[in-house]
DRENZA-67520 format. One record per residue (C-alpha): residue number from 1; residue in three letters; x, y, z. Coordinates in steps of 0.05 Angstrom, whole numbers. Layout:
BEGIN
- nr, rest, X, Y, Z
- NUM, ALA, X, Y, Z $
...
END
This chain:
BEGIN
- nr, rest, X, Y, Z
- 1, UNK, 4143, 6343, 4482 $
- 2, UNK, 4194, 6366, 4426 $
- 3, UNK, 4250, 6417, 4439 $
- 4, UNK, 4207, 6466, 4406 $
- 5, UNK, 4156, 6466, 4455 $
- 6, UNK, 4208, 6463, 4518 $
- 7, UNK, 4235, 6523, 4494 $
- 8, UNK, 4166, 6556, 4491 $
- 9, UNK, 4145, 6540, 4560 $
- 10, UNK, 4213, 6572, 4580 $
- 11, UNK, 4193, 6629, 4542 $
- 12, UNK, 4130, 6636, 4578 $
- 13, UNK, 4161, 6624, 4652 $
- 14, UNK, 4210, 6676, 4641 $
- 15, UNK, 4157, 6722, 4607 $
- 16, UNK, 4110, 6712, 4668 $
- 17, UNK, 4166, 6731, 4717 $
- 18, UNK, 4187, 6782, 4676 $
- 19, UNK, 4118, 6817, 4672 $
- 20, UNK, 4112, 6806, 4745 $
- 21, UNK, 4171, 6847, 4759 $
- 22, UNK, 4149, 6897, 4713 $
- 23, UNK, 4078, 6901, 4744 $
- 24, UNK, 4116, 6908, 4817 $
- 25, UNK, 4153, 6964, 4800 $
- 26, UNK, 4099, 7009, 4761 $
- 27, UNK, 4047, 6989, 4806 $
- 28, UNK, 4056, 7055, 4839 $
- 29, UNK, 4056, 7100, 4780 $
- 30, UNK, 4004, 7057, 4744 $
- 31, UNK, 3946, 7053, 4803 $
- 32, UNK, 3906, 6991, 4811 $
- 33, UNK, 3863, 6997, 4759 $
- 34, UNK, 3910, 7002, 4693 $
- 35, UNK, 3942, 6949, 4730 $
- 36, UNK, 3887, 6904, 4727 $
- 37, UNK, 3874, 6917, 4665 $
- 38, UNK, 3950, 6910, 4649 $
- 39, UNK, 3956, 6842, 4680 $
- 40, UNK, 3888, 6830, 4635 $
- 41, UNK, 3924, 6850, 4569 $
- 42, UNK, 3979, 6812, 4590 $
- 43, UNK, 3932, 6757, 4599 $
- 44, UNK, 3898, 6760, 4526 $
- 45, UNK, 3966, 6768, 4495 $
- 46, UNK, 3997, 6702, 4523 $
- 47, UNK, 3927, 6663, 4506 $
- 48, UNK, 3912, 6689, 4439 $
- 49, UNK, 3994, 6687, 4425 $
- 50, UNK, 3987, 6605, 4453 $
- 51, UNK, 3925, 6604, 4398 $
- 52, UNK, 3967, 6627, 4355 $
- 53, UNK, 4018, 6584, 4360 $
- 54, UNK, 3979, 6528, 4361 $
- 55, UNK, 3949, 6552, 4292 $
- 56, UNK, 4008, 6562, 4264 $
- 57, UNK, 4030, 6490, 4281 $
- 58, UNK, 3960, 6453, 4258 $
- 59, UNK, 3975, 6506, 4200 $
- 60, UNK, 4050, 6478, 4187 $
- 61, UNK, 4016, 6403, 4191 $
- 62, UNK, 3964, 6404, 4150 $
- 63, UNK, 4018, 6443, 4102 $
- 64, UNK, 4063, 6381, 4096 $
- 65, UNK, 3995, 6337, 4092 $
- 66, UNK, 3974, 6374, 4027 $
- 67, UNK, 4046, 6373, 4003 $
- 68, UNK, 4053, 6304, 4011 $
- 69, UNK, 3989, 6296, 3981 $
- 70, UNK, 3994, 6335, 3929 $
- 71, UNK, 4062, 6296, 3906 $
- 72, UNK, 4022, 6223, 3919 $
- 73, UNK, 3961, 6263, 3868 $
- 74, UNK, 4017, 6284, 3816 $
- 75, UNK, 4051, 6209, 3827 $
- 76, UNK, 3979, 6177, 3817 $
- 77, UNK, 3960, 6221, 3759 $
- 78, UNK, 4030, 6204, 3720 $
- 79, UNK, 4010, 6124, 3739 $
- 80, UNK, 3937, 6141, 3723 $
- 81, UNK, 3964, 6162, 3651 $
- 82, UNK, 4021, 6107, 3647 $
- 83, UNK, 3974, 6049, 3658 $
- 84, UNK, 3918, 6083, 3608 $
- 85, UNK, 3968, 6106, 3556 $
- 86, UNK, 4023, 6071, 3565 $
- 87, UNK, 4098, 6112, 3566 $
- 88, UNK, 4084, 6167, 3518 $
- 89, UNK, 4153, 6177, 3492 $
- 90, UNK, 4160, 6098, 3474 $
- 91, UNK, 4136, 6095, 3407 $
- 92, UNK, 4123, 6015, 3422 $
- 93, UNK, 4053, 6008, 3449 $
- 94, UNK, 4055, 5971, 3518 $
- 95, UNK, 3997, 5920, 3511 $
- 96, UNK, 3985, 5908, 3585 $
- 97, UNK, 3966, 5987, 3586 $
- 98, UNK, 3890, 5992, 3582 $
- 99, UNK, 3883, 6038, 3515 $
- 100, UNK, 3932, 5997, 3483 $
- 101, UNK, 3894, 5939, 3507 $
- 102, UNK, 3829, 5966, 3491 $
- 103, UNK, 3851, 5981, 3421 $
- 104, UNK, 3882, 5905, 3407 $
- 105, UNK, 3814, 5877, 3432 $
- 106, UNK, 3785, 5926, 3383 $
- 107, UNK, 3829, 5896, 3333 $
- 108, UNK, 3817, 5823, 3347 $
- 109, UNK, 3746, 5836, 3349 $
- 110, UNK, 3736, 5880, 3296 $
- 111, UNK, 3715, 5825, 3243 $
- 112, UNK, 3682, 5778, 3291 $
- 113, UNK, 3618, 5803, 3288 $
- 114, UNK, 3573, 5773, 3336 $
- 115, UNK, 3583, 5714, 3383 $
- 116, UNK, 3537, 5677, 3417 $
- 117, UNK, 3577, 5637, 3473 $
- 118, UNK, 3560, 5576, 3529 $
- 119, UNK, 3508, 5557, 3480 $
- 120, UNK, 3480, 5491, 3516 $
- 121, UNK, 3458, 5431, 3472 $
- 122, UNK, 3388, 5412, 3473 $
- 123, UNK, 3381, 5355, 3427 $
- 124, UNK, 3399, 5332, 3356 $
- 125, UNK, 3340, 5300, 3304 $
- 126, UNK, 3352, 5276, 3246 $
- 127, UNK, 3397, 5329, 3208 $
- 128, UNK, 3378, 5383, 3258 $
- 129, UNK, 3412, 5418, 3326 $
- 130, UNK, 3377, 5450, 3377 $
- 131, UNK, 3413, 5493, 3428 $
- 132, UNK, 3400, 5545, 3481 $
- 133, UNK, 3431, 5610, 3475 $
- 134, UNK, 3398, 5639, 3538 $
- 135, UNK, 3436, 5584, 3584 $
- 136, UNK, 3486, 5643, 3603 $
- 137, UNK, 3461, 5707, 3612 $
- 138, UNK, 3491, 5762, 3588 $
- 139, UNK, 3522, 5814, 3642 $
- 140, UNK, 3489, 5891, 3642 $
- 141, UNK, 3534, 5933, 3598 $
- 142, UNK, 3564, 5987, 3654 $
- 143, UNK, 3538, 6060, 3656 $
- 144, UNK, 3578, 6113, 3610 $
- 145, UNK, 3623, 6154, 3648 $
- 146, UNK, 3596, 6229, 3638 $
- 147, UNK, 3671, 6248, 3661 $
- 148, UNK, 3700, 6210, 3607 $
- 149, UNK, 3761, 6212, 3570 $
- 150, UNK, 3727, 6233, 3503 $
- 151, UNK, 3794, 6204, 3460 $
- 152, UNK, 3789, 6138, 3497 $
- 153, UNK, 3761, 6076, 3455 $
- 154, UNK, 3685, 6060, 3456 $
- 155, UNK, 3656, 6020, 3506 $
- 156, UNK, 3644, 5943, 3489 $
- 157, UNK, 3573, 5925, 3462 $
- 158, UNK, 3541, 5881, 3509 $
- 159, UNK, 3536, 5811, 3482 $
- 160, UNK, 3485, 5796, 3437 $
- 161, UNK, 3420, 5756, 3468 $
- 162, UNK, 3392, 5694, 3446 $
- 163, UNK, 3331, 5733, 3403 $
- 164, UNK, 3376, 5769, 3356 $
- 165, UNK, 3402, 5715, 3323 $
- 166, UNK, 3349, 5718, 3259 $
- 167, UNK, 3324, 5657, 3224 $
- 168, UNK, 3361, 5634, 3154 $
- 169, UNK, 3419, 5664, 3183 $
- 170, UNK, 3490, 5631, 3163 $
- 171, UNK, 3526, 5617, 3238 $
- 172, UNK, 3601, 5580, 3240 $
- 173, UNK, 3593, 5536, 3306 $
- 174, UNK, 3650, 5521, 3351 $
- 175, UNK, 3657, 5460, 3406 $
- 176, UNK, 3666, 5499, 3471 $
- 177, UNK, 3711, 5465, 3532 $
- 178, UNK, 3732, 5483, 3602 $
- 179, UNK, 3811, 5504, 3606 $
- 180, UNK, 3848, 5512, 3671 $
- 181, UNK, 3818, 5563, 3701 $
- 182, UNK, 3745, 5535, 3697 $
- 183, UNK, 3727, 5584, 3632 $
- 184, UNK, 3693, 5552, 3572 $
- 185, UNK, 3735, 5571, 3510 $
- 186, UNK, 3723, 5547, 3435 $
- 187, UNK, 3762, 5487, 3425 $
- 188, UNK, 3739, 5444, 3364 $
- 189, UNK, 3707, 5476, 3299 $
- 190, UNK, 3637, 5446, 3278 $
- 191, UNK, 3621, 5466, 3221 $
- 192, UNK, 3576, 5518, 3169 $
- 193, UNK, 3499, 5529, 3197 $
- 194, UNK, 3432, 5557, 3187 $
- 195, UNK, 3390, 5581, 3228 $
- 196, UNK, 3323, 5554, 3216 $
- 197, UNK, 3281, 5568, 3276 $
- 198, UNK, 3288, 5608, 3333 $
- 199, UNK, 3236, 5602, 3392 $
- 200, UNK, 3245, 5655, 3447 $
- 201, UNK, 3331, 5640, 3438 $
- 202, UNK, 3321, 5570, 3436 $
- 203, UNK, 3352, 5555, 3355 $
- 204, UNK, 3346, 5495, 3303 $
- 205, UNK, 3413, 5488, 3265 $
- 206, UNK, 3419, 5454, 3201 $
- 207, UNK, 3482, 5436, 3182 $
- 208, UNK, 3514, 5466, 3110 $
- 209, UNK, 3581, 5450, 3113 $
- 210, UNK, 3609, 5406, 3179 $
- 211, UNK, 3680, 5393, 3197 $
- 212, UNK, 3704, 5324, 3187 $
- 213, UNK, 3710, 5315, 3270 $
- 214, UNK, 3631, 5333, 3266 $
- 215, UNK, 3603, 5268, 3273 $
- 216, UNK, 3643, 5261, 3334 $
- 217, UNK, 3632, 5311, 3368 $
- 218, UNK, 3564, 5337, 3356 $
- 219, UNK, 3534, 5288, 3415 $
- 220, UNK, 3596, 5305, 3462 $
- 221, UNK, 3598, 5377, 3468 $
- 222, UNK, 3549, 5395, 3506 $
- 223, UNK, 3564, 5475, 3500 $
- 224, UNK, 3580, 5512, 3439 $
- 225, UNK, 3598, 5580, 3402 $
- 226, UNK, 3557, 5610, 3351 $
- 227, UNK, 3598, 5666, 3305 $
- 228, UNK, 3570, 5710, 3259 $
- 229, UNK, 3627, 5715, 3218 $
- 230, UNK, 3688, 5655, 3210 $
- 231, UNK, 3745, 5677, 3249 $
- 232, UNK, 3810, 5696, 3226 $
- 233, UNK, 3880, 5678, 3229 $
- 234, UNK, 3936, 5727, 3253 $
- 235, UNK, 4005, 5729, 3272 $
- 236, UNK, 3983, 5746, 3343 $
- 237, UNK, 3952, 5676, 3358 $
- 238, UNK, 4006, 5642, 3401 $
- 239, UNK, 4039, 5716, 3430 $
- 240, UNK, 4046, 5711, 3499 $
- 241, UNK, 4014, 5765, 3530 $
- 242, UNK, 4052, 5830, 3550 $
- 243, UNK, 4102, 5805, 3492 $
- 244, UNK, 4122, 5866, 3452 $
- 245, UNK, 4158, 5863, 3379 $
- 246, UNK, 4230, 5862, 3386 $
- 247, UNK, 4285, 5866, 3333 $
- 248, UNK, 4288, 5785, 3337 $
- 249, UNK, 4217, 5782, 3351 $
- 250, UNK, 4178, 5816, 3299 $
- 251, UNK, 4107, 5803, 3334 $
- 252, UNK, 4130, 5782, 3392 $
- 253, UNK, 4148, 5719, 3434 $
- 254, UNK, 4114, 5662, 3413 $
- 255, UNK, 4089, 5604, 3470 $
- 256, UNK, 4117, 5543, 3443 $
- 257, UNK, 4088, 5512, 3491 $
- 258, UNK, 4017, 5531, 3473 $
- 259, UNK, 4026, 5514, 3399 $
- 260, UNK, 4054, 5448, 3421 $
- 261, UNK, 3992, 5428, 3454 $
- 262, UNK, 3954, 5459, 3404 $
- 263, UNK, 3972, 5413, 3351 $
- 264, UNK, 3993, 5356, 3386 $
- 265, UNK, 3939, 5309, 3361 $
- 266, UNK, 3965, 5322, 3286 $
- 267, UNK, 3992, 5269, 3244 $
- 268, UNK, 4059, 5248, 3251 $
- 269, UNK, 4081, 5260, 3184 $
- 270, UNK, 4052, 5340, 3181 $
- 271, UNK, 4054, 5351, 3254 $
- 272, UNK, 4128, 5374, 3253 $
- 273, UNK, 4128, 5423, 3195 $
- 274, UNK, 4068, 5456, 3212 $
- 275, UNK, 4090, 5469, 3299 $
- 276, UNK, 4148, 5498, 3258 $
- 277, UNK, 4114, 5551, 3216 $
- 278, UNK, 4077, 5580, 3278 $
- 279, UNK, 4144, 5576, 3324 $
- 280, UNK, 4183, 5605, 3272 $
- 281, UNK, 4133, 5658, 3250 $
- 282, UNK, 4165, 5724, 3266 $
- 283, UNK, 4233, 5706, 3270 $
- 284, UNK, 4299, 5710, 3229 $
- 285, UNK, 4295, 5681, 3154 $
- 286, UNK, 4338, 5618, 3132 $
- 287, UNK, 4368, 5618, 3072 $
- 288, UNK, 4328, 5561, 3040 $
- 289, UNK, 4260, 5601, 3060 $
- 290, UNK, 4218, 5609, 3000 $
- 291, UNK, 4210, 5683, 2978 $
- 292, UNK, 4135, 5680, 2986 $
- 293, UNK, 4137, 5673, 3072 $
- 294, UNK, 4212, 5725, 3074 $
- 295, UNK, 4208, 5794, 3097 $
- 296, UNK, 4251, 5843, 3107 $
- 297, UNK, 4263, 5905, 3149 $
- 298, UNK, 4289, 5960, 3098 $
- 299, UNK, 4317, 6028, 3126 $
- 300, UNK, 4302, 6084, 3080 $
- 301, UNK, 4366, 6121, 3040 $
- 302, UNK, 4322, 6184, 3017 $
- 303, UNK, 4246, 6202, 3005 $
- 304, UNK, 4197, 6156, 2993 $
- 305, UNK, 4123, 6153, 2983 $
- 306, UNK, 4085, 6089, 2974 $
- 307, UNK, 4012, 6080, 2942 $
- 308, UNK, 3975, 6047, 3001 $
- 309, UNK, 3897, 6053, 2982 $
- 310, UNK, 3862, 6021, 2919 $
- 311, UNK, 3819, 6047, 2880 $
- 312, UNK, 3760, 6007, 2890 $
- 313, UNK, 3712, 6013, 2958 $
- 314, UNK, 3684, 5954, 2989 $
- 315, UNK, 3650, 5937, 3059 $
- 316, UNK, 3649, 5877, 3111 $
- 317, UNK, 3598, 5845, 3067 $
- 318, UNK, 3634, 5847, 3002 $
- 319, UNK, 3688, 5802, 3038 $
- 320, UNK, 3765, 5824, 3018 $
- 321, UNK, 3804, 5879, 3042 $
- 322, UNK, 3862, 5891, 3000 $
- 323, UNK, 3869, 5880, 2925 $
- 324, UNK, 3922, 5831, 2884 $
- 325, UNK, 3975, 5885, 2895 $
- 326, UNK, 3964, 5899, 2975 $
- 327, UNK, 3931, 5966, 2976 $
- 328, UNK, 3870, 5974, 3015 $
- 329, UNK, 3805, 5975, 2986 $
- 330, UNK, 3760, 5967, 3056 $
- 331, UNK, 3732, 6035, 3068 $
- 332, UNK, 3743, 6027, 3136 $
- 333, UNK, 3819, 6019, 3124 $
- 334, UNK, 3838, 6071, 3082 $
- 335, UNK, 3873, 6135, 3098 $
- 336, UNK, 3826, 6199, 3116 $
- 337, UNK, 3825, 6251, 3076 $
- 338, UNK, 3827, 6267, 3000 $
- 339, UNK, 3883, 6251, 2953 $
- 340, UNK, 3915, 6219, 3014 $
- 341, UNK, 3923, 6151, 2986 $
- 342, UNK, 4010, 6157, 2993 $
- 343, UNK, 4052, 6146, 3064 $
- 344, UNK, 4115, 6185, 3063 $
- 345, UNK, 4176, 6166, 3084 $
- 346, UNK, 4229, 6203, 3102 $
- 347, UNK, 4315, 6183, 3105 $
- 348, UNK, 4321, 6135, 3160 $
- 349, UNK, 4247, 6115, 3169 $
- 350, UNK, 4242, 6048, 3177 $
- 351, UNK, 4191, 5994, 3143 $
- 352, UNK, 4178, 5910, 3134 $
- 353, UNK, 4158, 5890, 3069 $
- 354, UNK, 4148, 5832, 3036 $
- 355, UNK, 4224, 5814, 3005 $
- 356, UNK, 4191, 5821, 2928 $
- 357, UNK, 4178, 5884, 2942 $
- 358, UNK, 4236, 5904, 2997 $
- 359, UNK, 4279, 5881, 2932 $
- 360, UNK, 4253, 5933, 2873 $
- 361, UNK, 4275, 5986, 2932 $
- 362, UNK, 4342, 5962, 2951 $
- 363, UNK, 4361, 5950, 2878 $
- 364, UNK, 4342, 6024, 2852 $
- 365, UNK, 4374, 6051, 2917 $
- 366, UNK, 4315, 6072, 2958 $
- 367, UNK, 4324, 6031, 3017 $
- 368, UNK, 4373, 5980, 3046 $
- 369, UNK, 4363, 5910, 3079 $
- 370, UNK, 4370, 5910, 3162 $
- 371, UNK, 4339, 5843, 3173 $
- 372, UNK, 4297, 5781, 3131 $
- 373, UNK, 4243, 5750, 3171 $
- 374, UNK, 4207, 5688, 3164 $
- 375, UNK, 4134, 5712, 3161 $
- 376, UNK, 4083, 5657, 3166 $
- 377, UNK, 4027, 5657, 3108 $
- 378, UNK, 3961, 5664, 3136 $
- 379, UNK, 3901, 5623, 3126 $
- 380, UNK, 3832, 5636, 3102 $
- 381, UNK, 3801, 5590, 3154 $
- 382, UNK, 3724, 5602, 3107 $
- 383, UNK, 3755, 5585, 3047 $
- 384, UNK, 3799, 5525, 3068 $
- 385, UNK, 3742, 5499, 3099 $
- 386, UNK, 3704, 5504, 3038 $
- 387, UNK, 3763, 5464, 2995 $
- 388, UNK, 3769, 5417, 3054 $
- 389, UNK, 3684, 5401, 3035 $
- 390, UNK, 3703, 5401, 2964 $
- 391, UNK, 3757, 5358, 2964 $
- 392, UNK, 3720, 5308, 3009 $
- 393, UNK, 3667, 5309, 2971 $
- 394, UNK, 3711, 5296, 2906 $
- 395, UNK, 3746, 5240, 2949 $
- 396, UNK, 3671, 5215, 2965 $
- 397, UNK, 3653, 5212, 2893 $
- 398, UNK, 3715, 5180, 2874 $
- 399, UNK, 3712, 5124, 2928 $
- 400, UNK, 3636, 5105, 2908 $
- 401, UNK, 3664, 5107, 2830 $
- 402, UNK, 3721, 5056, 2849 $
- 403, UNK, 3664, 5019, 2895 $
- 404, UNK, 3626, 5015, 2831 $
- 405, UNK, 3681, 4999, 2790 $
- 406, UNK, 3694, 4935, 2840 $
- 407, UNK, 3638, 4916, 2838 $
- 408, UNK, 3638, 4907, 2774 $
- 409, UNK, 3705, 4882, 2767 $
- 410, UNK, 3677, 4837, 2830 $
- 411, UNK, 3624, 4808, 2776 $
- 412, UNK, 3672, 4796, 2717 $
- 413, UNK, 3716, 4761, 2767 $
- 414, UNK, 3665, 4716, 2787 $
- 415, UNK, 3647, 4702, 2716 $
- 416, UNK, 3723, 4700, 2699 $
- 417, UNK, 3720, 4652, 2755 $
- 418, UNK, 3661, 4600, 2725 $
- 419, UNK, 3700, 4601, 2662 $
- 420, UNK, 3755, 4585, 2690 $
- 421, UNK, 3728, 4530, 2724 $
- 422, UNK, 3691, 4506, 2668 $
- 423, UNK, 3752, 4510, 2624 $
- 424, UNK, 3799, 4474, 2682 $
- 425, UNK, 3745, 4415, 2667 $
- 426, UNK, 3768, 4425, 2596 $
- 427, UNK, 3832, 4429, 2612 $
- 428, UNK, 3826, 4361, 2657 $
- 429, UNK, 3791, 4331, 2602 $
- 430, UNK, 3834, 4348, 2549 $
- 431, UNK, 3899, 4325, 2587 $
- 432, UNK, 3855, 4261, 2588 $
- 433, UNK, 3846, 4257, 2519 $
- 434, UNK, 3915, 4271, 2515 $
- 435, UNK, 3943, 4217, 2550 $
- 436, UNK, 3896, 4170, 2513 $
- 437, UNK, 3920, 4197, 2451 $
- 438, UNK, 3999, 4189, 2471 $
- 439, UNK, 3984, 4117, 2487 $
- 440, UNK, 3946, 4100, 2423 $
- 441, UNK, 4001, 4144, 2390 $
- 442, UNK, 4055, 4103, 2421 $
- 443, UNK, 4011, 4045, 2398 $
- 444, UNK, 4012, 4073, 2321 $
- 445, UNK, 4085, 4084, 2325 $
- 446, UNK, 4097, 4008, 2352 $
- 447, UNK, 4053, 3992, 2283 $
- 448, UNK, 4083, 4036, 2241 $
- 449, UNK, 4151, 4012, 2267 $
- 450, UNK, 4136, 3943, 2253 $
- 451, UNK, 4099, 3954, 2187 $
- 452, UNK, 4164, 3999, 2162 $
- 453, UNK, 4201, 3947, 2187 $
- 454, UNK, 4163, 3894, 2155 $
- 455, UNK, 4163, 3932, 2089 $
- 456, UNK, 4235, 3949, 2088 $
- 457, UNK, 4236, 3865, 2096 $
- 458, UNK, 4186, 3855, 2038 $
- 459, UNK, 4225, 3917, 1994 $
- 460, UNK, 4284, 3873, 2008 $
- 461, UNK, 4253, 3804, 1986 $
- 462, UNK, 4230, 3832, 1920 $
- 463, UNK, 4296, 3871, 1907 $
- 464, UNK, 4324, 3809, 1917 $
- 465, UNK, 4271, 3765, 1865 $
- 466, UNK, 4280, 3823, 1824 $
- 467, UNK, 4350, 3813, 1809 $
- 468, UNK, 4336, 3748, 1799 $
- 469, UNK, 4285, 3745, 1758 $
- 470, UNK, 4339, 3785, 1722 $
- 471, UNK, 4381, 3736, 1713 $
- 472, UNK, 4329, 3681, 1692 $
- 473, UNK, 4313, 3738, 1645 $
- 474, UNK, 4379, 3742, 1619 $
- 475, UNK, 4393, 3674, 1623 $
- 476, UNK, 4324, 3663, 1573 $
- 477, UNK, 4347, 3702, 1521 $
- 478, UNK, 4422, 3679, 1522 $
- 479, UNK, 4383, 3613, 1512 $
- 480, UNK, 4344, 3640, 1459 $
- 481, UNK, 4396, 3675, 1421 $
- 482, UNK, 4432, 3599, 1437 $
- 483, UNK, 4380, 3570, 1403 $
- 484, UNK, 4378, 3620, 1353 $
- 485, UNK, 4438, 3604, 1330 $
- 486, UNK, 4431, 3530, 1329 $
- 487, UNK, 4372, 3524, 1283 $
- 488, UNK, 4391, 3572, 1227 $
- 489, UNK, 4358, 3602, 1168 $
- 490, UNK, 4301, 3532, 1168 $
- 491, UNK, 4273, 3570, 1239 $
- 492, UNK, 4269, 3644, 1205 $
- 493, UNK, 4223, 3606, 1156 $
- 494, UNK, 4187, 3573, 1201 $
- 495, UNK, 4176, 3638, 1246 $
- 496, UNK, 4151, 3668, 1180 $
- 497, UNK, 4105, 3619, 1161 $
- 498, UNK, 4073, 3627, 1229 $
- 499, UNK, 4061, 3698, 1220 $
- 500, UNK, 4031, 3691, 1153 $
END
């Protein structure tokens, strides 16, 4: 027993002598019977005043129990809000708070379109896959909440069933494997596909356009992912979760780790560069960054309004949602409301924009530079994959050109060959012919030596008779003239007598 209640039974001890006393001494004035009724009074007082008390302290209890629980309601209401919301008055959007949350996933997921996940492979034939896209069920989509927030996002759609996936429809497929915790997760693209039967979810796939890993894979993975619509790149891939943008951070902090094992099976001689435009994405600019991945965060000097919506409309099916210059032209991203088309800025606002475009401003004065970023370019995973087919292809065509072309060059070298062998014969002979003809030559020049010799021997004989028939010559008609001379005029007569 407290003090309190001490005190109290004091009270009442006294009290009860007290009235005792009292009743003594007026007993004689009173008579017996308003002193019964007295000593009945005082009886009703002290129980309904012990009542009382004891309502007024249940009273005081269940006072400090509502108190107490109306400050644990308040304290659960401001959490309540804080984990839905998020803290209002941070204008940075906590993405572990569930509207937040809700409203990334929303994001992610807005150009997915369907998926049709833990897809279990039947069989391949020929140029055909069949797989079973009732081999997970789907779970019921909960109940909507008639005591709904009304401004909070949309419930998801339950996942599509293995019957709404129409035939000739175009599906990208995805090689599905477990991770760490157990959970089956996309892991290895596929390839382009059509869908060209589907018995009660059961579907034939015919392949349009398959990844270059598809031959390898398509009798391995025994589960796949169906999407209705290629998935897209963003800056968010690799964010750890809860990461918010910082000033050194512009999306966040990226899990090098994650990107690491990501792209560890990469070639050697790309591997680096590419680890280093998804770890770098985000963060501060170098100086030898090309302008076309730099952006910068520009603080606003006075008014500004900037032309954010295109002209042109188009939907999800018209593919695209900006035009060459940036602005929107996706309906479903353009500003409400008409003649709306411009965001206004105020002195001090804050914006990134691509540093093209963060330069016209800070050269005519309208904004100045806080910070360049290196923003990593984004890929258009549809079309690449479509260049990727194109190129192979042209790499196909070239490679059964060159195989033609050496072939043929295969069959002029073998003919090249045979003549050269039949000319080496030639050859063989000829060098045989040759050395026959050196040894009859050397035979010709011994002759020809000899016979020169022989005639220089001969030119010297008669060179030598001629000089002396010479003299004889000479000598004859010294004689003559001798004679001549001896005879006189008796031989002059006698010569002309023989001539008549």
């Amino acid at each position: 027993m407290d003090l309190f209640g001490i005190l109290f039974l004091v009270f009442l001890v006294v009290l009860f002598f007290t009235f005792i006393f009292c009743l003594v001494k007026s007993a004689k004035k009173l008579g017996w019977i308003h002193s019964i009724l007295v000593v009945f009074l005082f009886m009703e007082t002290v129980t309904f005043m012990m009542a009382t008390a004891g309502v007024l302290y249940r009273r005081v209890g269940w006072i400090k129990l509502h108190d107490s629980l109306v400050k644990k309601v308040e304290t659960a209401e401001k959490e309540t809000i804080e984990l839905t919301y998020g803290e209002l008055t941070n204008p940075v959007l906590d993405i572990t708070k569930l509207y937040p949350l809700q409203n990334a996933l929303g994001r992610l997921v807005l150009d997915r379109g369907r998926v049709w996940s833990s897809a279990s492979l039947v069989g391949t034939q020929n140029n055909a896959v069949q797989l079973n896209l009732n081999a997970a069920a789907p779970a019921a989509a909960p109940e909507a909440d008639a005591a709904a927030d009304p401004n909070a996002p949309a419930p998801a759609a339950p996942p599509p069933t293995g019957d709404s996936l129409k035939v000739d429809s175009v599906v990208f497929a995805f090689a599905e494997k477990a991770d760490e915790t157990g959970r089956f997760i996309p892991s290895a693209y596929l390839g382009e596909f059509t869908v060209t039967d589907n018995q009660a979810g059961v579907v034939s796939l015919t392949p349009i356009l398959v990844a270059p890993q598809y031959a390898t894979l398509v009798n391995q993975a025994t589960q796949w992912s169906l999407y209705e619509l290629m998935p897209l790149d963003s800056h968010d891939a690799f964010v750890e979760v809860g990461s918010v943008p910082s000033e050194d951070e512009l999306f966040g902090h990226v899990d090098s780790a994650r990107i690491d094992a990501q792209f560890a099976t990469l070639p050697e001689a790309e591997k680096a560069a590419v680890i280093q435009s998804y770890t770098r994405d985000g963060k501060a600019a170098e100086a030898n960054d090309p302008p076309e991945v730099v952006w910068e965060l520009v603080e606003f000097l006075k008014e500004y309004q900037l032309d954010v919506d295109g002209q042109q409309n188009s939907t999800i099916l018209d593919g695209g949602y900006f035009d060459d210059s940036g602005r929107s032209i996706d309906r479903r991203l353009k500003r409400a409301g008409e003649n709306n088309a411009f965001v206004k800025f105020a002195a001090g606002d804050q914006l990134v924009l691509l540093s093209k475009n963060a330069e016209d401003l800070t050269t005519n004065g309208t904004a100045k530079t806080i910070k360049r970023y290196y923003v990593r370019q984004l890929n258009d995973y549809d079309d690449a994959f479509r260049i990727i087919d194109r190129k192979n292809f042209e790499v196909g065509e070239r490679i059964a050109y060159f195989q033609r072309e050496s072939k043929v060059l295969e069959a002029a070298l073998a003919i090249s060959n045979a003549q050269r062998q039949v000319r080496q014969i030639e050859i063989e002979n000829l060098k045989k012919e040759r050395d026959q003809y050196a040894k009859e030559l050397e035979v010709v020049n011994s002759e020809v030596n000899r016979l020169t010799e022989k005639l220089q021997q001969t030119r010297s004989q008669l060179s030598e008779l001629f000089r002396t028939n010479q003299g004889l010559y000479e000598q004859i008609v010294a004689e003559s003239q001798r004679l001549k001379e001896v005879a006189g005029p008796g031989l002059a007569t006698l010569e002309e007598n023989k001539g008549k």
